[in-house]
MIVO-346348 format. One line per field, with one value per residue: residue number from 1; x, y, z of N, C-alpha, C in turn; residue in one letter. Coordinates in steps of 0.2 Angstrom, whole numbers, plus 5000, padded with zeros to 4 digits. Atoms other than C-alpha are relative to their C-alpha. Layout:
N
seq: (NUM | ...)
nx: (X | ...)
ny: (Y | ...)
nz: (Z | ...)
cax: (X | ...)
cay: (Y | ...)
caz: (Z | ...)
cx: (X | ...)
cy: (Y | ...)
cz: (Z | ...)
type: (A | ...)
END
This chain:
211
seq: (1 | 2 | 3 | 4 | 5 | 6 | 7 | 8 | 9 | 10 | 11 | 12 | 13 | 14 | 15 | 16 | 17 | 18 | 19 | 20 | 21 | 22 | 23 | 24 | 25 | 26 | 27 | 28 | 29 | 30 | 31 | 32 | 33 | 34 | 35 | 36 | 37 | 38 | 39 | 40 | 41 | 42 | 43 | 44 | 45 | 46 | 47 | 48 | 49 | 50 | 51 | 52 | 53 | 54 | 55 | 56 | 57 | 58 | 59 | 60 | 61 | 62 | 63 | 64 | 65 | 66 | 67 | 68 | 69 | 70 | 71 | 72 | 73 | 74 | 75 | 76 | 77 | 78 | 79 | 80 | 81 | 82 | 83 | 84 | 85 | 86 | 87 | 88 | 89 | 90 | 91 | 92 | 93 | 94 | 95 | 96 | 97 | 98 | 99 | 100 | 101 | 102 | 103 | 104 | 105 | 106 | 107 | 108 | 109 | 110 | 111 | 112 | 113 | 114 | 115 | 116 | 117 | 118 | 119 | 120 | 121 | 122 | 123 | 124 | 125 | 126 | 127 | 128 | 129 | 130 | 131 | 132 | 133 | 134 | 135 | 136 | 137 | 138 | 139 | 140 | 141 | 142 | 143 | 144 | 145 | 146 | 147 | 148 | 149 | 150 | 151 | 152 | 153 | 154 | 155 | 156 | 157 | 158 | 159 | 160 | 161 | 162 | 163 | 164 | 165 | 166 | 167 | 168 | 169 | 170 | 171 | 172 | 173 | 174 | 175 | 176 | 177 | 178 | 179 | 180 | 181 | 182 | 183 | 184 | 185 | 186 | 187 | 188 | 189 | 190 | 191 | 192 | 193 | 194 | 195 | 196 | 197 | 198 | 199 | 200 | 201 | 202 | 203 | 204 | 205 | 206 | 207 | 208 | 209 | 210 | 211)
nx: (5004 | 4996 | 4998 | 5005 | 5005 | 5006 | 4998 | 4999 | 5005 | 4996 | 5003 | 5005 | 5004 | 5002 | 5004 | 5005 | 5007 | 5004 | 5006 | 5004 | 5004 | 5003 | 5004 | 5008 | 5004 | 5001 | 4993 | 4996 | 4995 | 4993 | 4996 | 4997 | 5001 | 4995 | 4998 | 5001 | 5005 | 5002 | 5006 | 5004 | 5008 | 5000 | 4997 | 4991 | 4999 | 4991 | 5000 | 4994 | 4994 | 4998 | 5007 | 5006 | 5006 | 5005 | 4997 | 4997 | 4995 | 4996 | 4994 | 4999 | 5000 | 5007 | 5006 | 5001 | 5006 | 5003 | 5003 | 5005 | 5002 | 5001 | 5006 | 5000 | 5005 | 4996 | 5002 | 5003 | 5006 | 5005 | 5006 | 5007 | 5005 | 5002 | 5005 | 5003 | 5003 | 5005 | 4999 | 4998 | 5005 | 4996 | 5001 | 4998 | 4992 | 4996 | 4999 | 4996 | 5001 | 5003 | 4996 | 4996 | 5004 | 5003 | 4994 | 4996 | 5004 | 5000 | 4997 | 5004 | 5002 | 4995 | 4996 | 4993 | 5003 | 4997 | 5003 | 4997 | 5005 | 4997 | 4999 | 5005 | 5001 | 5007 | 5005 | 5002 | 4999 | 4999 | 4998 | 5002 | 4998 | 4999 | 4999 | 5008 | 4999 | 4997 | 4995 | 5001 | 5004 | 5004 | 5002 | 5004 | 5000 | 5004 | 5000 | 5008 | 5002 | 5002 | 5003 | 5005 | 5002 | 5009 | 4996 | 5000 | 4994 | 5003 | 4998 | 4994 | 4996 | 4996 | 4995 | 4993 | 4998 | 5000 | 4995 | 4992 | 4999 | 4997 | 4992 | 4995 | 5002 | 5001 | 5005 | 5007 | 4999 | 5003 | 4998 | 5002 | 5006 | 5005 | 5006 | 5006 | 4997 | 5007 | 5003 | 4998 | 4993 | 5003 | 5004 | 4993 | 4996 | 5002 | 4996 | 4992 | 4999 | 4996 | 5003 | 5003 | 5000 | 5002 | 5002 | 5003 | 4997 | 4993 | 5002 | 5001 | 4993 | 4995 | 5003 | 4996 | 4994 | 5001 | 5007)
ny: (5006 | 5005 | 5006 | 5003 | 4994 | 4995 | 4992 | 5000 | 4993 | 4997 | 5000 | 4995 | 5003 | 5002 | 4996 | 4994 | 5005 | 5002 | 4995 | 4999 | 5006 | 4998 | 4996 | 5002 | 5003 | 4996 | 4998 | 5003 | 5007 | 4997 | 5000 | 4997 | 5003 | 5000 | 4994 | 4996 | 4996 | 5003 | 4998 | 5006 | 4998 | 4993 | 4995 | 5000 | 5001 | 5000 | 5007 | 5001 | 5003 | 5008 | 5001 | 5006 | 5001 | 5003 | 5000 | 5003 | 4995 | 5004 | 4998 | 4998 | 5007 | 5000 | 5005 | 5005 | 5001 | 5003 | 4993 | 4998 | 4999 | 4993 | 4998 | 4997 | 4997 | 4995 | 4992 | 4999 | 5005 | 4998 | 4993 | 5002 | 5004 | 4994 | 4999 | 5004 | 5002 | 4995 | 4995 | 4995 | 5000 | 4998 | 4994 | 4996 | 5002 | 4995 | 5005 | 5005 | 5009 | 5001 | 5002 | 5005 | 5008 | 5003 | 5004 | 5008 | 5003 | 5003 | 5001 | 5005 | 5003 | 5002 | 4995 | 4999 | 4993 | 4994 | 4993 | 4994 | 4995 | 4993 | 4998 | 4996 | 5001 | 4994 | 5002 | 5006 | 5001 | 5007 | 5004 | 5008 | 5004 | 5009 | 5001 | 5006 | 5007 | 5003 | 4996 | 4994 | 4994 | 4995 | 4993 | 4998 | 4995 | 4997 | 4989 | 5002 | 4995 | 5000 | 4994 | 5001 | 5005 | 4994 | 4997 | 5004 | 4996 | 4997 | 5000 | 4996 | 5005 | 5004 | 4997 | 4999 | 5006 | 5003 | 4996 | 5003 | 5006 | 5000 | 4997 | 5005 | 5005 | 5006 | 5000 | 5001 | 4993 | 4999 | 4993 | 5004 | 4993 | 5000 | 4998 | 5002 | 4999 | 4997 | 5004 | 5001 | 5003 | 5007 | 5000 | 4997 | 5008 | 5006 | 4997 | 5000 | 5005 | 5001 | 5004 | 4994 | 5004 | 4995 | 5003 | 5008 | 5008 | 5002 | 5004 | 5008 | 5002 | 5001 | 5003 | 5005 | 5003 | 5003 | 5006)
nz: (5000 | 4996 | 5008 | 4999 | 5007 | 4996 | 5001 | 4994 | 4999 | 4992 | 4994 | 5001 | 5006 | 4997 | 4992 | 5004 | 5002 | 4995 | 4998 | 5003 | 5000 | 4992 | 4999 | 5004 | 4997 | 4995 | 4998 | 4992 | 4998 | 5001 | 4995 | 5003 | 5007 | 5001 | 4999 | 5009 | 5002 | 5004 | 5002 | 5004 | 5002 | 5001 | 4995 | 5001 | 4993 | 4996 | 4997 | 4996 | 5004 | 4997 | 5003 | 4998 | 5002 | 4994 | 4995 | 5001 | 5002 | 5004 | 5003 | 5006 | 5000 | 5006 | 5001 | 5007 | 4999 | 5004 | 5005 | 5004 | 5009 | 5001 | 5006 | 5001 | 5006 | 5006 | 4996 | 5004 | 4999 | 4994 | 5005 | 5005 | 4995 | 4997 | 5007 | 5002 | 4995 | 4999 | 4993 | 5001 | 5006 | 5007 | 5003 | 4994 | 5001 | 5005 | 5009 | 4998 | 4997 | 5009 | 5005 | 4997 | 5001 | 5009 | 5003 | 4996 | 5004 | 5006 | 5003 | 4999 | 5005 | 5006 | 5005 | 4993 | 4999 | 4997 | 4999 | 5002 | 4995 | 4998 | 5005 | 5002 | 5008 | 5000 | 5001 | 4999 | 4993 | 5000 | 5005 | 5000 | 5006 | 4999 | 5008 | 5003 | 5004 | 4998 | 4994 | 5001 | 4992 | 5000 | 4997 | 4999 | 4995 | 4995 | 4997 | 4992 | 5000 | 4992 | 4999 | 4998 | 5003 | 5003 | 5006 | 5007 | 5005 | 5006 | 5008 | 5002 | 4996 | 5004 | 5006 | 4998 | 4998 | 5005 | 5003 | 4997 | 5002 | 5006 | 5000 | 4997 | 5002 | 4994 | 5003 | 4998 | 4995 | 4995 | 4994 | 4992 | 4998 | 4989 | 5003 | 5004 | 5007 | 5006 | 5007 | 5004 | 4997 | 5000 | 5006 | 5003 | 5000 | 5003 | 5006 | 5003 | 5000 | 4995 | 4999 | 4996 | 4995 | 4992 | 4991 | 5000 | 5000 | 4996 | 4994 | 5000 | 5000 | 4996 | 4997 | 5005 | 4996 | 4993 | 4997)
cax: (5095 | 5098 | 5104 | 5086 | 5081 | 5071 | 5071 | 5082 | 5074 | 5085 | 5081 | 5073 | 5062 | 5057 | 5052 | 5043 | 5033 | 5027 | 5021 | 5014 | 5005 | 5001 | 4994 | 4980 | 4975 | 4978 | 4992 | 4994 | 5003 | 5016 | 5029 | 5043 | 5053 | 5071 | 5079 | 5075 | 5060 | 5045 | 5027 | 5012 | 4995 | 5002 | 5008 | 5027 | 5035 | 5054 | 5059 | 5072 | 5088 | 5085 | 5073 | 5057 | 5042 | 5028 | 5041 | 5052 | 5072 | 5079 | 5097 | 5104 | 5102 | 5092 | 5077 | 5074 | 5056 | 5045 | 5044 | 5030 | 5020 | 5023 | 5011 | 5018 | 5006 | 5013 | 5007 | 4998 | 4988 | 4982 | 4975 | 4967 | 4958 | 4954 | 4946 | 4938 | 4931 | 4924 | 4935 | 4945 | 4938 | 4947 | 4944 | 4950 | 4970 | 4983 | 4988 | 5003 | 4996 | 4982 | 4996 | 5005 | 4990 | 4985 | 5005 | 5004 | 4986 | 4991 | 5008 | 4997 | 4988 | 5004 | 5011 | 5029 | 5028 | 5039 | 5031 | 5035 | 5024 | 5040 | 5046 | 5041 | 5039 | 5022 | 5005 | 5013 | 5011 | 5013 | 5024 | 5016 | 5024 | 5020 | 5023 | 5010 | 5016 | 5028 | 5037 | 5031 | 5030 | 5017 | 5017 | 5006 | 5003 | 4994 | 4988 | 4979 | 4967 | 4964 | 4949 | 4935 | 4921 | 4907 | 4922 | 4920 | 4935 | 4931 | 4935 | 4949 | 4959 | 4958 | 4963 | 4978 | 4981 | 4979 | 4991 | 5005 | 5003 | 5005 | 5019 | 5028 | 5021 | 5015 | 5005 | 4989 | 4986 | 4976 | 4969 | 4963 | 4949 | 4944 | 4929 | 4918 | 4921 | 4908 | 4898 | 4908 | 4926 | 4919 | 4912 | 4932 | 4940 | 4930 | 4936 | 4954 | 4954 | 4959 | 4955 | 4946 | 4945 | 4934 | 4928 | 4917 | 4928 | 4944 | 4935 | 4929 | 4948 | 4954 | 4939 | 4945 | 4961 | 4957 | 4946)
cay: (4919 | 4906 | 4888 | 4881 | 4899 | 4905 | 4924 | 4929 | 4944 | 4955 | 4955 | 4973 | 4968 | 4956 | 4966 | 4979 | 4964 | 4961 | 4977 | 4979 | 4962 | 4967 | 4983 | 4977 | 4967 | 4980 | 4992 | 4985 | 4972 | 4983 | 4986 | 4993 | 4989 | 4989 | 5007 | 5021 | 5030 | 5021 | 5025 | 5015 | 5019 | 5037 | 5040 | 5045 | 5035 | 5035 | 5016 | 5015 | 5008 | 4990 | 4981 | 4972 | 4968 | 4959 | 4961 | 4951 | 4957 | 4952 | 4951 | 4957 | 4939 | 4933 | 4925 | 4912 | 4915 | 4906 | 4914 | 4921 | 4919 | 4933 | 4938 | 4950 | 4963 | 4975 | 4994 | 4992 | 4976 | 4983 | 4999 | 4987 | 4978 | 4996 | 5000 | 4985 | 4985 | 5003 | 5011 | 5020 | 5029 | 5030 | 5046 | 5052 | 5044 | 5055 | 5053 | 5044 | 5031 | 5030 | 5028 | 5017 | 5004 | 5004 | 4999 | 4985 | 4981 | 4980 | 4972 | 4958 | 4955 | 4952 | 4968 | 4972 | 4991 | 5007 | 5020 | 5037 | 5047 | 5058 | 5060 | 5074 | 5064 | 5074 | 5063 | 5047 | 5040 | 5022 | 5012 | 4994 | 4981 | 4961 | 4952 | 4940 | 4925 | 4925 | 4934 | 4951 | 4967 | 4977 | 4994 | 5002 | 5020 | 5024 | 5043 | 5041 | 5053 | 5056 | 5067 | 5068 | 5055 | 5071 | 5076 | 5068 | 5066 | 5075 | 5074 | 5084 | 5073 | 5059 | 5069 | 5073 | 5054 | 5049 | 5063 | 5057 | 5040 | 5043 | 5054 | 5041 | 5028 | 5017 | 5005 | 5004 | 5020 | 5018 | 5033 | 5025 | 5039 | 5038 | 5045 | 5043 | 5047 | 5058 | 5052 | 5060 | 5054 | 5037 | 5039 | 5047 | 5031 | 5020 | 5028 | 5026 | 5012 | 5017 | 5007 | 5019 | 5012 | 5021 | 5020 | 5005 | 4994 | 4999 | 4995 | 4977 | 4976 | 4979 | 4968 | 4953 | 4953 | 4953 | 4938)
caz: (5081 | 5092 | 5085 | 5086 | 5073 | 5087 | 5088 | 5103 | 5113 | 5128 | 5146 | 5143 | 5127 | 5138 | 5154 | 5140 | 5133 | 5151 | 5156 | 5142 | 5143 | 5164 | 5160 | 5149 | 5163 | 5179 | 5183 | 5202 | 5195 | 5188 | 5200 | 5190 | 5173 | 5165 | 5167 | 5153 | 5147 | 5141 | 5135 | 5139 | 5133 | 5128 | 5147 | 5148 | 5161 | 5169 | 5176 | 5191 | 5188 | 5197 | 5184 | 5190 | 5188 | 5199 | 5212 | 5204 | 5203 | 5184 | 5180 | 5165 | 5155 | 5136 | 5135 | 5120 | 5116 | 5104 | 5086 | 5081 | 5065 | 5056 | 5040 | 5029 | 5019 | 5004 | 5009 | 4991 | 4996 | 5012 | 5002 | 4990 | 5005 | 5012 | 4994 | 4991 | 5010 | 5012 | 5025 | 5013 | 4996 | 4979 | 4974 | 4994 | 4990 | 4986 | 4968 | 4973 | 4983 | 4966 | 4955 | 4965 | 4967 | 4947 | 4944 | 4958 | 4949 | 4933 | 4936 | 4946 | 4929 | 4920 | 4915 | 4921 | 4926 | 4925 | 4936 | 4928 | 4942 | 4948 | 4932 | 4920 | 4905 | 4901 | 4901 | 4907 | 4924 | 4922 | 4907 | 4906 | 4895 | 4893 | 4877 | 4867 | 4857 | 4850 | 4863 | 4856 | 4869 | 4869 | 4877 | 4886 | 4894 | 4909 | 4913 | 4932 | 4934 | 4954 | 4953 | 4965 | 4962 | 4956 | 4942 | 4927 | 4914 | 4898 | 4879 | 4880 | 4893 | 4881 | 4866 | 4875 | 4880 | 4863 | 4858 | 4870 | 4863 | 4846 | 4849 | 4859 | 4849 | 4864 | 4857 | 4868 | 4880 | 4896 | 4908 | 4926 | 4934 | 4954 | 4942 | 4928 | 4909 | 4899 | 4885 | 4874 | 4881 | 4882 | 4862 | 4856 | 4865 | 4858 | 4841 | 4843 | 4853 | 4869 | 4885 | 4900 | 4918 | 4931 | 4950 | 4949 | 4940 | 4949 | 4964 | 4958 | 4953 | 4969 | 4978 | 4964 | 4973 | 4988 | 4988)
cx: (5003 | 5002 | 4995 | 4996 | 4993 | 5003 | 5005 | 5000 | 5006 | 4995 | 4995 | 4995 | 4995 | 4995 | 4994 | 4994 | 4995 | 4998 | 4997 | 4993 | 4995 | 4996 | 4994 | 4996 | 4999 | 5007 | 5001 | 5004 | 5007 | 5003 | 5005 | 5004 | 5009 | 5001 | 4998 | 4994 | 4997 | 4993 | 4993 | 4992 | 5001 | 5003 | 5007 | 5001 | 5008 | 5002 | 5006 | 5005 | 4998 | 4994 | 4997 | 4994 | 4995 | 5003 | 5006 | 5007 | 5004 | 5007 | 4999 | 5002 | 4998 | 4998 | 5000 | 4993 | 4997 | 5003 | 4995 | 4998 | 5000 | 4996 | 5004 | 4995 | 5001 | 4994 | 4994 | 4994 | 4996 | 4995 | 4994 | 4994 | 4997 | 4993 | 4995 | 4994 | 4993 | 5003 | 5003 | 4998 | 5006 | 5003 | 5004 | 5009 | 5001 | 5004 | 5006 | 4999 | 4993 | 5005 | 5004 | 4995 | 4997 | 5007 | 4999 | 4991 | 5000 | 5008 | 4996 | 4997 | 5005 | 5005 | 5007 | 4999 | 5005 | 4994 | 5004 | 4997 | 5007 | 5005 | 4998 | 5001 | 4992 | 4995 | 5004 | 5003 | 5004 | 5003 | 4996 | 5001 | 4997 | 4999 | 4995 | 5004 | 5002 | 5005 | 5000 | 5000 | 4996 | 5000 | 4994 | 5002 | 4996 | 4999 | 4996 | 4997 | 4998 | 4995 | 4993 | 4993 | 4995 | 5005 | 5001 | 5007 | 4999 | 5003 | 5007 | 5007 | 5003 | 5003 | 5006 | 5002 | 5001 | 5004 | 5008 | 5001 | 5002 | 5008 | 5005 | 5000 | 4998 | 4994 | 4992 | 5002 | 4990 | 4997 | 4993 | 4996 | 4998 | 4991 | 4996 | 5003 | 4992 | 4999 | 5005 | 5010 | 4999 | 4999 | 5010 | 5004 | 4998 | 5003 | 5008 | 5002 | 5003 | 4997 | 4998 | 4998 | 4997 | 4998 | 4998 | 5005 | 5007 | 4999 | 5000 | 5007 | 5002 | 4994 | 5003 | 5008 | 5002 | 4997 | 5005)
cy: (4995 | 4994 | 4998 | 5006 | 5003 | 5005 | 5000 | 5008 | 5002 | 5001 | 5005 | 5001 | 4996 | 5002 | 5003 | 4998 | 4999 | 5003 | 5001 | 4995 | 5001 | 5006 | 5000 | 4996 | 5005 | 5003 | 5000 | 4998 | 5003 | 5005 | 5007 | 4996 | 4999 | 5008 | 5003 | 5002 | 4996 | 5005 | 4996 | 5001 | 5006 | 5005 | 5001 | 4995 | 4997 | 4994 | 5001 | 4997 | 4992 | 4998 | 4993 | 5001 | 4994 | 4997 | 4996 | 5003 | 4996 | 5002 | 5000 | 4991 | 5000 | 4996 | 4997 | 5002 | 4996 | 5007 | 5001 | 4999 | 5006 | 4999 | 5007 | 5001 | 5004 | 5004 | 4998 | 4993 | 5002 | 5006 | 4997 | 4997 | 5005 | 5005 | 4996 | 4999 | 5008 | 5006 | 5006 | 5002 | 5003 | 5006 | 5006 | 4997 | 5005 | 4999 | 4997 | 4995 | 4997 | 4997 | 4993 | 4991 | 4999 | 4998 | 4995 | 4997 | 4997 | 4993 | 4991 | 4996 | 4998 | 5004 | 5001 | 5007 | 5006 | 5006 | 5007 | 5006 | 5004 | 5001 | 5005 | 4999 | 5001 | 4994 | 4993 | 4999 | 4993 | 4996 | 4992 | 4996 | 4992 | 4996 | 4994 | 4996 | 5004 | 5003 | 5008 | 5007 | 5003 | 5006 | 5004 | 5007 | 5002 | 5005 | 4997 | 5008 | 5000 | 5005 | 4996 | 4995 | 5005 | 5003 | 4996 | 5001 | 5000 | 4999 | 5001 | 4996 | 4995 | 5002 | 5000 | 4994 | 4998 | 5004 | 4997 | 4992 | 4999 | 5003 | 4996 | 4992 | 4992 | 4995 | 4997 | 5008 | 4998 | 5008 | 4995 | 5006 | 4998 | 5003 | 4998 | 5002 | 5004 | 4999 | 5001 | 4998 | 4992 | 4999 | 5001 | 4994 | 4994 | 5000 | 4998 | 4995 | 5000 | 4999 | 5006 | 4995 | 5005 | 4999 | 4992 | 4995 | 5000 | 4999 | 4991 | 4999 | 5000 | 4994 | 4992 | 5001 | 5000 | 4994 | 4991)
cz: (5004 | 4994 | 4996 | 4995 | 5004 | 5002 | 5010 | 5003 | 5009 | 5006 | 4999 | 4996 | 5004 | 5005 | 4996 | 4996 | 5007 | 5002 | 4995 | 5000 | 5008 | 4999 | 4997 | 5004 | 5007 | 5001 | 5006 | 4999 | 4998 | 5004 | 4997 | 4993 | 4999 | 5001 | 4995 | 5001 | 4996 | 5000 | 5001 | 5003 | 5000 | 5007 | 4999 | 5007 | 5001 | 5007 | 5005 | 4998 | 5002 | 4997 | 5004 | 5000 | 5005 | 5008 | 5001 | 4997 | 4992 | 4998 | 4993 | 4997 | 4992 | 5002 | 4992 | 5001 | 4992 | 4994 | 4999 | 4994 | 4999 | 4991 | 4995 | 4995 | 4998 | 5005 | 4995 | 5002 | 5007 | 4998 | 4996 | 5005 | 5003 | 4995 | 5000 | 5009 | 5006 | 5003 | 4995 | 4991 | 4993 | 4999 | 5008 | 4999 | 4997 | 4996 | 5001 | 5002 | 4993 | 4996 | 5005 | 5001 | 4993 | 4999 | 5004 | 4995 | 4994 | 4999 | 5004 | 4996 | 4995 | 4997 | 5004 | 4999 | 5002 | 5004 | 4999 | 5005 | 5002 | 4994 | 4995 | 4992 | 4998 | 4999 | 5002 | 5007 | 5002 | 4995 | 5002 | 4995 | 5002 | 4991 | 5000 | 4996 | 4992 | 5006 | 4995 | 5004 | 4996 | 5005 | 5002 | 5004 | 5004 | 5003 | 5007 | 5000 | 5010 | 5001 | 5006 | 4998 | 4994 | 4995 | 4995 | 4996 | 4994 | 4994 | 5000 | 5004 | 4996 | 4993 | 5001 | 5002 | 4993 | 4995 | 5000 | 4997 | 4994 | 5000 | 5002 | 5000 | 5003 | 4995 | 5003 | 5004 | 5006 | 5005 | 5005 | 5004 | 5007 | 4998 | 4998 | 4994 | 4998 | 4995 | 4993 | 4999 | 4998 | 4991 | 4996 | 5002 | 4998 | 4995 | 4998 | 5005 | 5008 | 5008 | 5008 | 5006 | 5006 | 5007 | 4999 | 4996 | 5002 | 5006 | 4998 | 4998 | 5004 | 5005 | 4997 | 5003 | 5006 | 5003 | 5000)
type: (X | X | X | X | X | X | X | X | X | X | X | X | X | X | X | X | X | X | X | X | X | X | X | X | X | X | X | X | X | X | X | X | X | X | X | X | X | X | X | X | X | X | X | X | X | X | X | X | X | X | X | X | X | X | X | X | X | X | X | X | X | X | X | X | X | X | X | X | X | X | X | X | X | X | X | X | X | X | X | X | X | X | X | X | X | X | X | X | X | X | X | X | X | X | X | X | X | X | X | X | X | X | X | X | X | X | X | X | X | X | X | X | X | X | X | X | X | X | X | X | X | X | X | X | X | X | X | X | X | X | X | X | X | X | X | X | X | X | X | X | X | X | X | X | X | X | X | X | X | X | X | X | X | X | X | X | X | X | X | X | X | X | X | X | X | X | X | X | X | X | X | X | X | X | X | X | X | X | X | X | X | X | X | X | X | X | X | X | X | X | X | X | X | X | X | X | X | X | X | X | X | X | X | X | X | X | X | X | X | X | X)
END
């Protein structure tokens, strides 16, 4: 960085920005570049040793250039904006990138988030903890289901959600569906209280954070 905290960019950086900048307009203009092997627009292309460009010779030197605004955007909020916007579809993510957006989802609404997904503690994908007054934790388990949207999740899935919770005495239990739930999955969590998240409202969830 220079003193002035503007980025400091080398002659060749330099050259590599200007043909690239020239050839979106015409490749007359570019003459030739810094030495080395570049790529531009997918062709190969091998630079003579004396660099120039619009016929112009540069010594070896740095340029000061402006900084740029830069924007950073987590992997997980560019997914959700890709859900919430149509291009990319719930139920097509592969179950890591599913799990990985219901922990950055849930820790969004408050929770702090162990992800267990490459762990093989059996039915839990996601730990989710946040405490309630007076400074209490509550625990949560998250199962993700990554199924096709025309696959429903059936009884027995949450029996077995509601098995693992007991056992490991969590005390809420979540399962997050790219699906749907069947009446009688839906009817058996109601029963033991456990909280069932599928397509439509995980999409409104991720469209609710993008706005």
């Amino acid at each position: 960085m220079s003193e002035d905290n503007r980025p400091i960019v080398h002659t060749d950086m330099a050259i590599a920005a200007l043909i690239k900048h020239w050839r979106a307009r015409s490749t007359s203009h570019i003459l030739a570049a810094a030495p080395g092997s570049y790529s531009i627009t997918g062709v190969p292309l091998t630079l003579p040793t004396t660099p120039q460009v619009l016929g112009v010779t540069f010594t070896p030197e740095t340029f000061i250039l402006p900084a740029p605004p830069i924007v950073v955007v987590s992997a997980w909020q560019s997914l959700a904006s890709q859900i919430a916007d149509g291009s990319r579809k719930l139920d097509e993510l592969h179950w890591k990138e599913f799990e990985d957006l219901m922990a950055e989802i849930l820790e969004t609404s408050g929770w702090s988030i162990t992800p267990m997904g490459y762990t093989k503690d059996g039915g839990v994908d996601i730990i989710a903890v946040r405490n309630v007054q007076p400074g209490v934790p509550i625990e949560m388990l998250v199962q993700c289901k990554r199924f096709k949207k025309t696959r429903r999740v059936g009884v027995e899935i949450v029996q077995q959600v509601w098995a693992t919770k007991f056992e490991k005495a969590f005390h809420q239990a979540m399962i997050a569906a790219t699906s749907s739930f069947t009446q009688g999955a839906r009817q058996k969590a109601k029963i033991w209280k456990m909280d069932l998240r599928d397509y439509d409202q995980i999409l409104d969830w991720c469209k609710r954070i993008c706005m």
